[in-house]
HTML snippet that shows the backbone in 3Dmol.js (N, CA, C, O; Angstrom):
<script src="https://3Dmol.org/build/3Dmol-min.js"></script>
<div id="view" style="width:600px;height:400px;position:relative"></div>
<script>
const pdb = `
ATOM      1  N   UNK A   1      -2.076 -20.123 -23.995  1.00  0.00           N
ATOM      2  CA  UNK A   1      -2.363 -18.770 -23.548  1.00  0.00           C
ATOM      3  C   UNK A   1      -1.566 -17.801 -24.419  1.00  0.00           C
ATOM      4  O   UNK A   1      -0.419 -18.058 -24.782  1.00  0.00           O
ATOM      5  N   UNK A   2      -2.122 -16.836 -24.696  1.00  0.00           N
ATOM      6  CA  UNK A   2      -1.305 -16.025 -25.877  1.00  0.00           C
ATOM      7  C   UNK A   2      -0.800 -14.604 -25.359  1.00  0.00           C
ATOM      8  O   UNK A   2      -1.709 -14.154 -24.663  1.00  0.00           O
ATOM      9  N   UNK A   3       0.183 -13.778 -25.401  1.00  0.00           N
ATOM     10  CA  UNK A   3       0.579 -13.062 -24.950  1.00  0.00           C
ATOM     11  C   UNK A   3      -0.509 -11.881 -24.789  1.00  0.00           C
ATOM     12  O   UNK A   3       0.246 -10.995 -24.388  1.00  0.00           O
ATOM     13  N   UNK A   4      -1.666 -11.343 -24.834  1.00  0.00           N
ATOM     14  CA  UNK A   4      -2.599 -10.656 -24.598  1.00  0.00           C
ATOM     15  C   UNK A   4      -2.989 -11.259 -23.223  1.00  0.00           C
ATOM     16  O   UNK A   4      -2.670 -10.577 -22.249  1.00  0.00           O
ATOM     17  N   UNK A   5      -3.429 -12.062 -23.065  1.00  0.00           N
ATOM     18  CA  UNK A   5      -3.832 -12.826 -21.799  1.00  0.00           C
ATOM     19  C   UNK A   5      -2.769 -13.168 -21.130  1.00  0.00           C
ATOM     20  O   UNK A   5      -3.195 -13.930 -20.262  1.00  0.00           O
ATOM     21  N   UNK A   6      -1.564 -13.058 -21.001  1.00  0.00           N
ATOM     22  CA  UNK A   6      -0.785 -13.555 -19.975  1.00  0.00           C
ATOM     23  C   UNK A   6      -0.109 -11.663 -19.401  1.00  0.00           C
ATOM     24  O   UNK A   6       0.548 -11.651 -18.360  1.00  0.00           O
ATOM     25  N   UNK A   7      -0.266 -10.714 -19.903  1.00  0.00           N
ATOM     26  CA  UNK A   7       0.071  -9.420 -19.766  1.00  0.00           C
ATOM     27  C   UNK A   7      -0.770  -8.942 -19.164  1.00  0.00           C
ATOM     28  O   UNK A   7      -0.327  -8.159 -18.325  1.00  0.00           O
ATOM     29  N   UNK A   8      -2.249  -9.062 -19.177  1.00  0.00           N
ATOM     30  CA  UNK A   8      -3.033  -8.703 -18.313  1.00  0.00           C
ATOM     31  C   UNK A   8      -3.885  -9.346 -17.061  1.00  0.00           C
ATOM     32  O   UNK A   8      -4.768  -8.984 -16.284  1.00  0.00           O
ATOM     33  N   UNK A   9      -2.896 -10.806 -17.394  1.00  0.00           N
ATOM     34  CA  UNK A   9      -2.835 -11.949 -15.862  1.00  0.00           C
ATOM     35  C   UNK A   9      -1.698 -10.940 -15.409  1.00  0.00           C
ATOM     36  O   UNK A   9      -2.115 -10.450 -14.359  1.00  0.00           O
ATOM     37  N   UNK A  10      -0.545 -10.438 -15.686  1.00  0.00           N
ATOM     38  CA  UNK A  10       0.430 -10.104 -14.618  1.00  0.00           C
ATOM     39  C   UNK A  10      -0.433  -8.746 -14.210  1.00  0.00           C
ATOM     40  O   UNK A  10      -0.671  -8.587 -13.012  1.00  0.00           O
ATOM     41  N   UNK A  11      -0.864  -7.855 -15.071  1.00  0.00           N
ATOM     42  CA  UNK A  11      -1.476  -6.172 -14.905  1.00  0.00           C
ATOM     43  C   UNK A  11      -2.280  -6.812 -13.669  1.00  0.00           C
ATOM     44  O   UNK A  11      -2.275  -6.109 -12.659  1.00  0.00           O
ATOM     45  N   UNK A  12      -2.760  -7.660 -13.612  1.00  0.00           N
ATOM     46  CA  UNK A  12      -4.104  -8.144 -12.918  1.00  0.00           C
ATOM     47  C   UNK A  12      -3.529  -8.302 -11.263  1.00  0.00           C
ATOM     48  O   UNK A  12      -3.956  -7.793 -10.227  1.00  0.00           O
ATOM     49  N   UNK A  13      -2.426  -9.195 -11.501  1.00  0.00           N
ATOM     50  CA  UNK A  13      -1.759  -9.655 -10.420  1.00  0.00           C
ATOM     51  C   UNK A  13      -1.050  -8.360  -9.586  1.00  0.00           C
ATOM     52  O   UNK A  13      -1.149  -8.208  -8.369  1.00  0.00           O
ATOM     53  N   UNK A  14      -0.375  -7.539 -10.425  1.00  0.00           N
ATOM     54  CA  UNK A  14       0.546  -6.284 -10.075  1.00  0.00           C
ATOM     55  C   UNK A  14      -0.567  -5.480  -9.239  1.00  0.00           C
ATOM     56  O   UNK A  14      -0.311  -5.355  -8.041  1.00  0.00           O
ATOM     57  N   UNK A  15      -1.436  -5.072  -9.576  1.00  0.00           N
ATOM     58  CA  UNK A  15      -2.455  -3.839  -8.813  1.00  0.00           C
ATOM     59  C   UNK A  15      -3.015  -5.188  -7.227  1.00  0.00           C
ATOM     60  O   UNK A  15      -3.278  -4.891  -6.062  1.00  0.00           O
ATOM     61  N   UNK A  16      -3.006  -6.291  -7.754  1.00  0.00           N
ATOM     62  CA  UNK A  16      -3.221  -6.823  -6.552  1.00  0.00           C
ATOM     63  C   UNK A  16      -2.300  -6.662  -5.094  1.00  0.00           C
ATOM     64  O   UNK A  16      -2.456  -6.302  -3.927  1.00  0.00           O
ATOM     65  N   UNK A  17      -1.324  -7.145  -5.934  1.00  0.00           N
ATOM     66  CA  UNK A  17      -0.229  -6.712  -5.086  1.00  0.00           C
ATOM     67  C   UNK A  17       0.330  -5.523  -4.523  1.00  0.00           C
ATOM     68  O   UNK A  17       0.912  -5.494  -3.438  1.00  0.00           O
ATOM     69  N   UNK A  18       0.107  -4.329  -5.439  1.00  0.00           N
ATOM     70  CA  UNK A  18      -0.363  -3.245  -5.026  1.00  0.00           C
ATOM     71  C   UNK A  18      -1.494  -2.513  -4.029  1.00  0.00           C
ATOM     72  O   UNK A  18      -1.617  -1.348  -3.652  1.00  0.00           O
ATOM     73  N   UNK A  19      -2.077  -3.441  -3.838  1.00  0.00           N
ATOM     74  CA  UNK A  19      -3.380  -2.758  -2.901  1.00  0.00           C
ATOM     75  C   UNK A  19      -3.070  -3.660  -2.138  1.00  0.00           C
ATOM     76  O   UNK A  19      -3.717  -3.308  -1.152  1.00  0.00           O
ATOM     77  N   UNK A  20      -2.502  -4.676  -1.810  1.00  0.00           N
ATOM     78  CA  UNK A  20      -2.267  -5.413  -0.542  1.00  0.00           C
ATOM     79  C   UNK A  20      -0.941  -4.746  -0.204  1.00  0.00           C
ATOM     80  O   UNK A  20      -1.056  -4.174   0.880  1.00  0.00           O
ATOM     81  N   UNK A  21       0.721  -4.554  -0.919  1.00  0.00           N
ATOM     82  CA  UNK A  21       1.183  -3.812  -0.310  1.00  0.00           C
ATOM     83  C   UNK A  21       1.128  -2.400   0.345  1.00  0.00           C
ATOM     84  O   UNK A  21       1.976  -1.968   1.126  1.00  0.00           O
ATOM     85  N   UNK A  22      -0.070  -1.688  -0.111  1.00  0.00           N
ATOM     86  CA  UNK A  22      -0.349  -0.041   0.373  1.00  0.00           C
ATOM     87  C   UNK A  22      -1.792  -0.265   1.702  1.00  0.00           C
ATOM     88  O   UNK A  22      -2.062   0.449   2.668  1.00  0.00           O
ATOM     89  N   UNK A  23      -2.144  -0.942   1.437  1.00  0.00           N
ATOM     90  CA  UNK A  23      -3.460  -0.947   2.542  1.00  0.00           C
ATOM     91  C   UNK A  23      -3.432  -0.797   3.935  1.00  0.00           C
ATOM     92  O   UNK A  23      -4.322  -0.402   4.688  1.00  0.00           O
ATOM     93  N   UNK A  24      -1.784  -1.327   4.283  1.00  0.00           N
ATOM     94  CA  UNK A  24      -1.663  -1.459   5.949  1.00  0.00           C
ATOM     95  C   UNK A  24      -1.210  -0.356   6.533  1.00  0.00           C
ATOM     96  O   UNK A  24      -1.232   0.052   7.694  1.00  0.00           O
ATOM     97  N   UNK A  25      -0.566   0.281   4.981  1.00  0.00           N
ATOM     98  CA  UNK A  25      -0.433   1.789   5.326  1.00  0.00           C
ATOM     99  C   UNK A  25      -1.149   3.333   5.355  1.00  0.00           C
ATOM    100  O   UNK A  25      -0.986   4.309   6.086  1.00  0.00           O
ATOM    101  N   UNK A  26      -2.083   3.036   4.111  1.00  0.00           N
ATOM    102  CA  UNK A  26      -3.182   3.659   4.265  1.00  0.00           C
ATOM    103  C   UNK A  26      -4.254   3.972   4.954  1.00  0.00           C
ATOM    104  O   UNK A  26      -4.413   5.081   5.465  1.00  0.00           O
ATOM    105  N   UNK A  27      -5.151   2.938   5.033  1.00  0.00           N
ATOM    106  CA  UNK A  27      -5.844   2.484   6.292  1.00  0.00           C
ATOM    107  C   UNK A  27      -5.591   3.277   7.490  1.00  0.00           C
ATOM    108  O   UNK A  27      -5.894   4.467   7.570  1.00  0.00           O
ATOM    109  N   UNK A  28      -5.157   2.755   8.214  1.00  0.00           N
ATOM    110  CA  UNK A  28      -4.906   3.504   9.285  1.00  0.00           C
ATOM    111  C   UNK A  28      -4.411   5.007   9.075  1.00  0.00           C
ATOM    112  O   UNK A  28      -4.398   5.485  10.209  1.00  0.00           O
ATOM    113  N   UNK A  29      -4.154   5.610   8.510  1.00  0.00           N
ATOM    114  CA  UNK A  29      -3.580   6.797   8.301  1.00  0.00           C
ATOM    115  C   UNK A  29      -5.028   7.501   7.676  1.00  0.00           C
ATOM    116  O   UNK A  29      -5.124   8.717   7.841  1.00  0.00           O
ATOM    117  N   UNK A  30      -6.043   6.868   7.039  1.00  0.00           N
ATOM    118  CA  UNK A  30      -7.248   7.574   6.879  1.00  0.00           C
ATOM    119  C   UNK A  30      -7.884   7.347   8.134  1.00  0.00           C
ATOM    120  O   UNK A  30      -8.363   8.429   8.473  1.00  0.00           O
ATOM    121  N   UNK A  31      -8.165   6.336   9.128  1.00  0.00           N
ATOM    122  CA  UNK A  31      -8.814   6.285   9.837  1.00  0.00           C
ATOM    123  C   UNK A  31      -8.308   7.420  11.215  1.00  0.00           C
ATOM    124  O   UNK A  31      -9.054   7.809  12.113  1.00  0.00           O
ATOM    125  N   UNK A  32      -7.074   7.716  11.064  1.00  0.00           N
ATOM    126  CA  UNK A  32      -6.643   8.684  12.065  1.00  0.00           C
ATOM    127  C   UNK A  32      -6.664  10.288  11.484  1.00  0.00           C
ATOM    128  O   UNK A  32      -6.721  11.254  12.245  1.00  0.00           O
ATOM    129  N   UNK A  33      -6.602  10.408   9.860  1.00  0.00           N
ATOM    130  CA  UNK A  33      -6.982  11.457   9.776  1.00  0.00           C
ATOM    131  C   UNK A  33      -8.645  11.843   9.698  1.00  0.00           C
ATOM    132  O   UNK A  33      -8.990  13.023   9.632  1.00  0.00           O
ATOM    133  N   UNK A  34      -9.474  10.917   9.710  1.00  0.00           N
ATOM    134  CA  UNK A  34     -10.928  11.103   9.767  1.00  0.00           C
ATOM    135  C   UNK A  34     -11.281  11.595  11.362  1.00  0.00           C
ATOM    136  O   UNK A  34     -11.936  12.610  11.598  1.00  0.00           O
ATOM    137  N   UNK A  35     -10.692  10.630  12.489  1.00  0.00           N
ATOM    138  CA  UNK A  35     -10.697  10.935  13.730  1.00  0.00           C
ATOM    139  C   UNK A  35     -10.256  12.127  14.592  1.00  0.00           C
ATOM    140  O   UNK A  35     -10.623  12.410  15.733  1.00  0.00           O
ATOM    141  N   UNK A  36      -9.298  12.825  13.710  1.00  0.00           N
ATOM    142  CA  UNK A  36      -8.400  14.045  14.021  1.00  0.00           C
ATOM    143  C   UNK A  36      -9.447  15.360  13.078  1.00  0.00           C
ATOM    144  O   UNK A  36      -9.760  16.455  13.545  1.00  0.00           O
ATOM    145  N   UNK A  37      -9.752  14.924  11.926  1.00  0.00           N
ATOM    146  CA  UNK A  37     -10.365  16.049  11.377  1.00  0.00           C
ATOM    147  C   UNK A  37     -12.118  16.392  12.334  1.00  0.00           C
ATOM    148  O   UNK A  37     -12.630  17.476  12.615  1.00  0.00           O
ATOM    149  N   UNK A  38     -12.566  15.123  12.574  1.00  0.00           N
ATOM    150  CA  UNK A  38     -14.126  15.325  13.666  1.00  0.00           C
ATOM    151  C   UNK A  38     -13.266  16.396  14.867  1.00  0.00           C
ATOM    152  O   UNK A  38     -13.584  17.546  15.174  1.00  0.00           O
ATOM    153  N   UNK A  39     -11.928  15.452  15.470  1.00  0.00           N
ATOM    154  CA  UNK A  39     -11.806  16.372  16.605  1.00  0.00           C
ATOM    155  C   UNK A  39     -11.917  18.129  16.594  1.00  0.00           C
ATOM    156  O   UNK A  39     -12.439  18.944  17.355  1.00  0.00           O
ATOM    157  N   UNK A  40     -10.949  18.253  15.007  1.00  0.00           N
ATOM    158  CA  UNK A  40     -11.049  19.415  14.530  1.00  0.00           C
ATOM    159  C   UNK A  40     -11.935  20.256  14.498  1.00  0.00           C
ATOM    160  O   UNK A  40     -11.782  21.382  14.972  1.00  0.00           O
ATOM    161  N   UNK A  41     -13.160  19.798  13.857  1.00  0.00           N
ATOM    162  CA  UNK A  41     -14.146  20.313  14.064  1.00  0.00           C
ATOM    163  C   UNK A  41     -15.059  20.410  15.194  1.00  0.00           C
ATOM    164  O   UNK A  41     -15.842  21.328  15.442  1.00  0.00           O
ATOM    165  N   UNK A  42     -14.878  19.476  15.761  1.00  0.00           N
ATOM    166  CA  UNK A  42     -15.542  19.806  16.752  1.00  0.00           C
ATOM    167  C   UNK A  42     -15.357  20.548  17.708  1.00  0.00           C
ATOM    168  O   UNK A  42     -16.239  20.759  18.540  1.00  0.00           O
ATOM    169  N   UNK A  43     -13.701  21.287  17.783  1.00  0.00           N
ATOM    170  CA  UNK A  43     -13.374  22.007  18.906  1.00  0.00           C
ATOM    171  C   UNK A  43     -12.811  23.508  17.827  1.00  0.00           C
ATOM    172  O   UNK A  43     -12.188  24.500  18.208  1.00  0.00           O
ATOM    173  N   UNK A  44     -13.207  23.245  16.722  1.00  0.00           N
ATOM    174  CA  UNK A  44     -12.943  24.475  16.126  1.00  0.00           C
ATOM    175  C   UNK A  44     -11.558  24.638  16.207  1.00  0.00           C
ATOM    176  O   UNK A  44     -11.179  25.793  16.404  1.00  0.00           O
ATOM    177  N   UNK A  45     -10.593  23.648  16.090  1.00  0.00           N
ATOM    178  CA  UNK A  45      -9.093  24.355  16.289  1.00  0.00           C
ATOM    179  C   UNK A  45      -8.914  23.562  14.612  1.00  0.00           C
ATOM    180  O   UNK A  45      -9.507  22.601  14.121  1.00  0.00           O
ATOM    181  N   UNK A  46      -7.722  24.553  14.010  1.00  0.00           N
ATOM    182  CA  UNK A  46      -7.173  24.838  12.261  1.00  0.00           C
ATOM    183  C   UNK A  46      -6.301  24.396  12.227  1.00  0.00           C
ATOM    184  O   UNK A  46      -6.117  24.042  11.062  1.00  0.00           O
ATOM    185  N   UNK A  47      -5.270  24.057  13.007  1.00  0.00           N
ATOM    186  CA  UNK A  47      -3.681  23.572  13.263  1.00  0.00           C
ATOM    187  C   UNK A  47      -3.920  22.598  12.710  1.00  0.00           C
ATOM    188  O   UNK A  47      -4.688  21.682  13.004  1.00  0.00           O
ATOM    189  N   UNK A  48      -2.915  22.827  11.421  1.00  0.00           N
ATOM    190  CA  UNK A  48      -2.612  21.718  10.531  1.00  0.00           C
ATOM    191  C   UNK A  48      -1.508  20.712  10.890  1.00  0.00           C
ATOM    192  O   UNK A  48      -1.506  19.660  10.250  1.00  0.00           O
ATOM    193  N   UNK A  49      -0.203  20.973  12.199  1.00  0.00           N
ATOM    194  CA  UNK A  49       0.357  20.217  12.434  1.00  0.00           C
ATOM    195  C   UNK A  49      -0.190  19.114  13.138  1.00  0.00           C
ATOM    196  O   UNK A  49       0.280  17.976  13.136  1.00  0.00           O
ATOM    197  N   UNK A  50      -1.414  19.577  13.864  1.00  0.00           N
ATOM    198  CA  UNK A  50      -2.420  18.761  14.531  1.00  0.00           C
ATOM    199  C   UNK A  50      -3.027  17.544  13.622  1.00  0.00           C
ATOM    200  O   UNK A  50      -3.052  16.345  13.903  1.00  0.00           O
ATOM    201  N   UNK A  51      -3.428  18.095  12.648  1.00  0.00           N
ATOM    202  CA  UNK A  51      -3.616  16.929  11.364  1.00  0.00           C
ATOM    203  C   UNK A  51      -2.512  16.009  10.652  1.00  0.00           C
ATOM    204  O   UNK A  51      -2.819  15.053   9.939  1.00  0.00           O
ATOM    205  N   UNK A  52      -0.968  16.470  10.971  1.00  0.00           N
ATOM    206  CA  UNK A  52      -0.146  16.036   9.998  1.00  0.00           C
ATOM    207  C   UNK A  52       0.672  15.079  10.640  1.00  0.00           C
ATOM    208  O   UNK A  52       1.169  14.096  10.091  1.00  0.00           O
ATOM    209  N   UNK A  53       0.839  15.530  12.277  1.00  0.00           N
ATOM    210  CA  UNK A  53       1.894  14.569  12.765  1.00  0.00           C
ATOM    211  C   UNK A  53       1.214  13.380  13.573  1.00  0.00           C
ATOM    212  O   UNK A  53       1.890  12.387  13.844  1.00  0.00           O
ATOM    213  N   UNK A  54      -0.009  13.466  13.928  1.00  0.00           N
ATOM    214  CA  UNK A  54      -0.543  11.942  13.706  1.00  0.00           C
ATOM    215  C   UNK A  54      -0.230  10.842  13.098  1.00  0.00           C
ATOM    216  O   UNK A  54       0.200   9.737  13.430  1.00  0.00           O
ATOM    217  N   UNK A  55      -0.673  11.612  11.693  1.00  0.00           N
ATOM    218  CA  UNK A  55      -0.785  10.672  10.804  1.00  0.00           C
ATOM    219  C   UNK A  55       0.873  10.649   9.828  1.00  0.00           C
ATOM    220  O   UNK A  55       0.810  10.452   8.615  1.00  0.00           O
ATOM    221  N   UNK A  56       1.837  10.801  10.302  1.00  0.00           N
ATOM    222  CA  UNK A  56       3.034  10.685  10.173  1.00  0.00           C
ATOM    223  C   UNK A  56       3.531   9.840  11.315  1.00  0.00           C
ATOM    224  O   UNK A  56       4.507   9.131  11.067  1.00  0.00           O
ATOM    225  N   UNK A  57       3.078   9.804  12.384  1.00  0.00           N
ATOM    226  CA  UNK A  57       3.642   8.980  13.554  1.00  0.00           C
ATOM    227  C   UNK A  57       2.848   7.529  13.503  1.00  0.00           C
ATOM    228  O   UNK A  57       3.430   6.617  14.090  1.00  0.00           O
ATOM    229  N   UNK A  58       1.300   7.134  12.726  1.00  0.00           N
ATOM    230  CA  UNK A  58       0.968   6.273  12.137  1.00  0.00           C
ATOM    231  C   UNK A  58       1.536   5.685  11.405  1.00  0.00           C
ATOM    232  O   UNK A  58       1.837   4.505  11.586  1.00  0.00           O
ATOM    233  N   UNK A  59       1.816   6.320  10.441  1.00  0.00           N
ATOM    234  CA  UNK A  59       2.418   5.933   8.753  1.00  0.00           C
ATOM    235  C   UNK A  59       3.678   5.335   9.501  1.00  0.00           C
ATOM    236  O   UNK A  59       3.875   4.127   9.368  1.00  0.00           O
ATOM    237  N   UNK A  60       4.567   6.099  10.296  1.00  0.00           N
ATOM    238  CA  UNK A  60       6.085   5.576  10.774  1.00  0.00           C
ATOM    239  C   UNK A  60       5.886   3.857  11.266  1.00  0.00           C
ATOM    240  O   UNK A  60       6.515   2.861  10.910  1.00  0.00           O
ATOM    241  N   UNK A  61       4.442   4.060  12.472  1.00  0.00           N
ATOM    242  CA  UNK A  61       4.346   2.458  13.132  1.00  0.00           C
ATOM    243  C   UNK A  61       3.787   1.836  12.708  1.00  0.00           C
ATOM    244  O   UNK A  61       3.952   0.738  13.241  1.00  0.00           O
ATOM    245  N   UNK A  62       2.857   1.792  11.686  1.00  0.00           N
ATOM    246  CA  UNK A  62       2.578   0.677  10.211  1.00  0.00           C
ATOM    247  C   UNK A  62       3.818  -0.061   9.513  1.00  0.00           C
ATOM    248  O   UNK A  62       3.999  -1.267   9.342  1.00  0.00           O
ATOM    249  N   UNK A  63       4.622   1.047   9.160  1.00  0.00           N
ATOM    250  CA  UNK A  63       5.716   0.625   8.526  1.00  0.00           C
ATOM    251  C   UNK A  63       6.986  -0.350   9.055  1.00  0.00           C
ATOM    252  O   UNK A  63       7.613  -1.238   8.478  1.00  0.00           O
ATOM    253  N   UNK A  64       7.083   0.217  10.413  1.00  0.00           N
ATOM    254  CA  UNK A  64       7.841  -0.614  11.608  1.00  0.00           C
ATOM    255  C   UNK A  64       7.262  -1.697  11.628  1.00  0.00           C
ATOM    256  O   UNK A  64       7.950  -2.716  11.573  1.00  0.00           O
ATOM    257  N   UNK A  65       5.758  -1.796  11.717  1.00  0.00           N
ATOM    258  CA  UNK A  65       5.179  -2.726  12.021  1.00  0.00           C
ATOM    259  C   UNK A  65       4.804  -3.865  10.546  1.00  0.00           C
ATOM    260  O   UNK A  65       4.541  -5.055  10.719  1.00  0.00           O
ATOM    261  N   UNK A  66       4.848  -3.239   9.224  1.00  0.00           N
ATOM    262  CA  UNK A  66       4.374  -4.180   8.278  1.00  0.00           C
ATOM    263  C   UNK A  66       5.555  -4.014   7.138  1.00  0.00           C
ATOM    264  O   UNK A  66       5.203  -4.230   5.979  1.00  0.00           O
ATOM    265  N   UNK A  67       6.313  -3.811   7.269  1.00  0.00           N
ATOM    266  CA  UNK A  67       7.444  -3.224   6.422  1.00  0.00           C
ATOM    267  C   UNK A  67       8.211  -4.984   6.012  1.00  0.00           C
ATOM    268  O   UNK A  67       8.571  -5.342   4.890  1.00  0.00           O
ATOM    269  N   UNK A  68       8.284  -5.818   7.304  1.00  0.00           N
ATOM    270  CA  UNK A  68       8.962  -7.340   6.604  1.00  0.00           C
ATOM    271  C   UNK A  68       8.129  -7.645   5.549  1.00  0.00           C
ATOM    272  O   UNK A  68       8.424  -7.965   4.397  1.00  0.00           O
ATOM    273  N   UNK A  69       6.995  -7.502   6.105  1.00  0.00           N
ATOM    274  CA  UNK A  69       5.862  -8.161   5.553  1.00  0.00           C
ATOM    275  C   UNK A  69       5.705  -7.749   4.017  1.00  0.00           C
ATOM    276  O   UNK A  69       5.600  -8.634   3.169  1.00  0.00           O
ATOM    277  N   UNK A  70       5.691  -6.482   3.688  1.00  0.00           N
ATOM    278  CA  UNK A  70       5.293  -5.723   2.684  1.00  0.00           C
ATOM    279  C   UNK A  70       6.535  -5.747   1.610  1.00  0.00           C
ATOM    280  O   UNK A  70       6.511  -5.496   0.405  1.00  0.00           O
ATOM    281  N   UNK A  71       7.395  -6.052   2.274  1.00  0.00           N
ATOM    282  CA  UNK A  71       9.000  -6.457   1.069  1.00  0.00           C
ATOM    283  C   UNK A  71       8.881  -7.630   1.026  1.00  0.00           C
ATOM    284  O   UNK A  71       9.145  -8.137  -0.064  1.00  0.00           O
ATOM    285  N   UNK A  72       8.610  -8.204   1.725  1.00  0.00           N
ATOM    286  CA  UNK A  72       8.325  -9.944   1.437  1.00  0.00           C
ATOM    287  C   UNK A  72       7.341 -10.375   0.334  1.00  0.00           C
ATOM    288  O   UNK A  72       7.615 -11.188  -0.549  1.00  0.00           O
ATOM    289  N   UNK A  73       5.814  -9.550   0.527  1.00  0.00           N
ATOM    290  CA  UNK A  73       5.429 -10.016  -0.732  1.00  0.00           C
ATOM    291  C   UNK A  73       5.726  -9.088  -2.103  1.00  0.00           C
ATOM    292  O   UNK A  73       5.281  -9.407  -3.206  1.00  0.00           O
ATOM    293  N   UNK A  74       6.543  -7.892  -1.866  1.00  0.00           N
ATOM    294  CA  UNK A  74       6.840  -7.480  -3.283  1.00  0.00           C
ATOM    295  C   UNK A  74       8.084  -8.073  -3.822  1.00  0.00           C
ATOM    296  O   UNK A  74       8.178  -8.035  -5.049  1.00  0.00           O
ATOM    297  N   UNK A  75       9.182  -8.683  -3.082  1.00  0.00           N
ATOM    298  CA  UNK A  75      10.266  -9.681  -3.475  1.00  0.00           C
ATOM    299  C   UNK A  75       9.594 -10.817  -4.125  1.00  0.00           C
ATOM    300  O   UNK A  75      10.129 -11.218  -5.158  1.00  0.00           O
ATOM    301  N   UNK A  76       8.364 -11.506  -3.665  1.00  0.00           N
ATOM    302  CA  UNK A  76       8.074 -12.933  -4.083  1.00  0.00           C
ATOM    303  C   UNK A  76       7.460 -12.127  -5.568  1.00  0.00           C
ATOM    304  O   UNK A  76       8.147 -12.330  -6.569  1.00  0.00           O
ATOM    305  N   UNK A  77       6.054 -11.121  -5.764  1.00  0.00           N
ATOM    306  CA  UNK A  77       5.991 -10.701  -6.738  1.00  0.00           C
ATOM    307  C   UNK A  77       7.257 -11.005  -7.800  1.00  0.00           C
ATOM    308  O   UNK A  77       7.276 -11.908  -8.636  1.00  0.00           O
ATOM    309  N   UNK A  78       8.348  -9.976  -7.539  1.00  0.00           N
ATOM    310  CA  UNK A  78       9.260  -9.654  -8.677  1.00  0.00           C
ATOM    311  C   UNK A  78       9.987 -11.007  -8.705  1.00  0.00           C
ATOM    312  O   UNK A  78      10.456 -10.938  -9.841  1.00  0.00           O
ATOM    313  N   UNK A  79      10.418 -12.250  -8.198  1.00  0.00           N
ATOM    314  CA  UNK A  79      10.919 -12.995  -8.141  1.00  0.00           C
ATOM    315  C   UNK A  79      10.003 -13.724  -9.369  1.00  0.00           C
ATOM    316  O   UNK A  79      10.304 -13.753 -10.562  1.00  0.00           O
ATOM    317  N   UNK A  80       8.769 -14.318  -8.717  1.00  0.00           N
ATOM    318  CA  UNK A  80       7.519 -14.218  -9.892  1.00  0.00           C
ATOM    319  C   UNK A  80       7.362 -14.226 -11.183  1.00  0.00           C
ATOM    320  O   UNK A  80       7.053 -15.177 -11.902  1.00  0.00           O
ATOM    321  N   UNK A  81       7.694 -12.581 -11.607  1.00  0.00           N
ATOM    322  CA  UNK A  81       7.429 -12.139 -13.000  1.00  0.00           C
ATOM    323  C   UNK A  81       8.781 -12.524 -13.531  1.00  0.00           C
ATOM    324  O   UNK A  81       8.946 -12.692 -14.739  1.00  0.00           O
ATOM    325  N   UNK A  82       9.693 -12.659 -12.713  1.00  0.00           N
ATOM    326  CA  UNK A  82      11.547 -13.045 -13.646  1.00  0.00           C
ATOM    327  C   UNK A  82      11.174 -14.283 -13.689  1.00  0.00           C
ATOM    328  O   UNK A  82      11.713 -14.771 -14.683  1.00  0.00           O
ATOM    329  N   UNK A  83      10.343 -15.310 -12.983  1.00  0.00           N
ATOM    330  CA  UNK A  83      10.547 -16.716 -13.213  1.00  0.00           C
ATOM    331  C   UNK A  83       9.876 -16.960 -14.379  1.00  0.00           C
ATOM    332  O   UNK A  83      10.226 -17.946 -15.027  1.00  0.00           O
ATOM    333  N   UNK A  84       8.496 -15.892 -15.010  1.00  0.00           N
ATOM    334  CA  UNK A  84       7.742 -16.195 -15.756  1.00  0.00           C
ATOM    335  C   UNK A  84       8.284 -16.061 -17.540  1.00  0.00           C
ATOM    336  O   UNK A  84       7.868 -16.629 -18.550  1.00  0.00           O
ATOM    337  N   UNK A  85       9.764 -14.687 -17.248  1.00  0.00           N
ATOM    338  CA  UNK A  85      10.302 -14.397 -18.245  1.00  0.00           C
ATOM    339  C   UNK A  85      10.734 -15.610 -19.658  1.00  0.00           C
ATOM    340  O   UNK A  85      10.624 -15.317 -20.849  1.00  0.00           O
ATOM    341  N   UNK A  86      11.200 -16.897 -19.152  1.00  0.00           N
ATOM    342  CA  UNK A  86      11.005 -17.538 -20.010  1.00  0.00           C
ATOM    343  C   UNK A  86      10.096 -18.174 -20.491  1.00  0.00           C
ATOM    344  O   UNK A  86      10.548 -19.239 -20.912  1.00  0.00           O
ATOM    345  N   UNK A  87       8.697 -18.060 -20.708  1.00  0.00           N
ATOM    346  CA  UNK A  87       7.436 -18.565 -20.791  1.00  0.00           C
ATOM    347  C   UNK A  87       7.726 -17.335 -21.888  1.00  0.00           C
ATOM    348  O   UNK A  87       7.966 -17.875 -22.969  1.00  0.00           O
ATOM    349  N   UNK A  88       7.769 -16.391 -21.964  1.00  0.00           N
ATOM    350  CA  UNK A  88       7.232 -15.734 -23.073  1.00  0.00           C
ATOM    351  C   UNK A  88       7.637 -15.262 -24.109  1.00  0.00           C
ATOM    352  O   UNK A  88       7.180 -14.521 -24.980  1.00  0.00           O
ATOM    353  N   UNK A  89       9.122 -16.095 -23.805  1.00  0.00           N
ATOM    354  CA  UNK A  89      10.390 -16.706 -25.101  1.00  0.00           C
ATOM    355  C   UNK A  89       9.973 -17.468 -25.898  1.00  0.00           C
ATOM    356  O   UNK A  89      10.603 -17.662 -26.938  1.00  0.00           O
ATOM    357  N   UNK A  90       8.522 -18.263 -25.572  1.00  0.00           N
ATOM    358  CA  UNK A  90       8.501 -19.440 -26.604  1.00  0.00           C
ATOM    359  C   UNK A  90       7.449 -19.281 -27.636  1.00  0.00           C
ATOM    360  O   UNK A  90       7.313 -20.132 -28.515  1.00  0.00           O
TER     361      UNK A  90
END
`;
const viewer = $3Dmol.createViewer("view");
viewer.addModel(pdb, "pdb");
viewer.setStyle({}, {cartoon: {color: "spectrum"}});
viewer.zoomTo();
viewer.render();
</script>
């Protein structure tokens, strides 16, 4: 495998890991601001704190809630790419 192909096996791997660490937080934080913006409209009220602290009190219990989880697989990641460091000494 030649260093072109093993740089864009890790690029490949990194955004993976990237969209699995951001998803549990995102997610839900769109699905509550989609639900809050219908309410919005539908009752005609503009209050933007109405939109913001939802989805800040989401974002907080995602994080409570997936935060082991989400350092766990970005530790194994970076653990990972240091184990791979001598592979591309040779």
């Amino acid at each position: 495998m030649n260093e072109a192909d093993y740089f864009i096996g890790v690029a490949q791997q990194a955004l993976w890991v990237l969209a699995l660490a951001s998803a549990p937080i995102l997610i839900p934080a769109l699905i509550v601001g989609i639900v809050i913006g219908m309410v919005q409209a539908a009752t005609s009220i503009n209050e933007q704190t109405l939109s913001f602290v939802p989805k800040l009190v989401i974002v907080a219990v995602t994080l409570a809630l997936f935060g082991g989880a989400i350092l766990i697989l970005l530790a194994d990641f970076t653990r990972e790419i240091f184990a791979r460091i001598p592979d591309l000494m040779r």
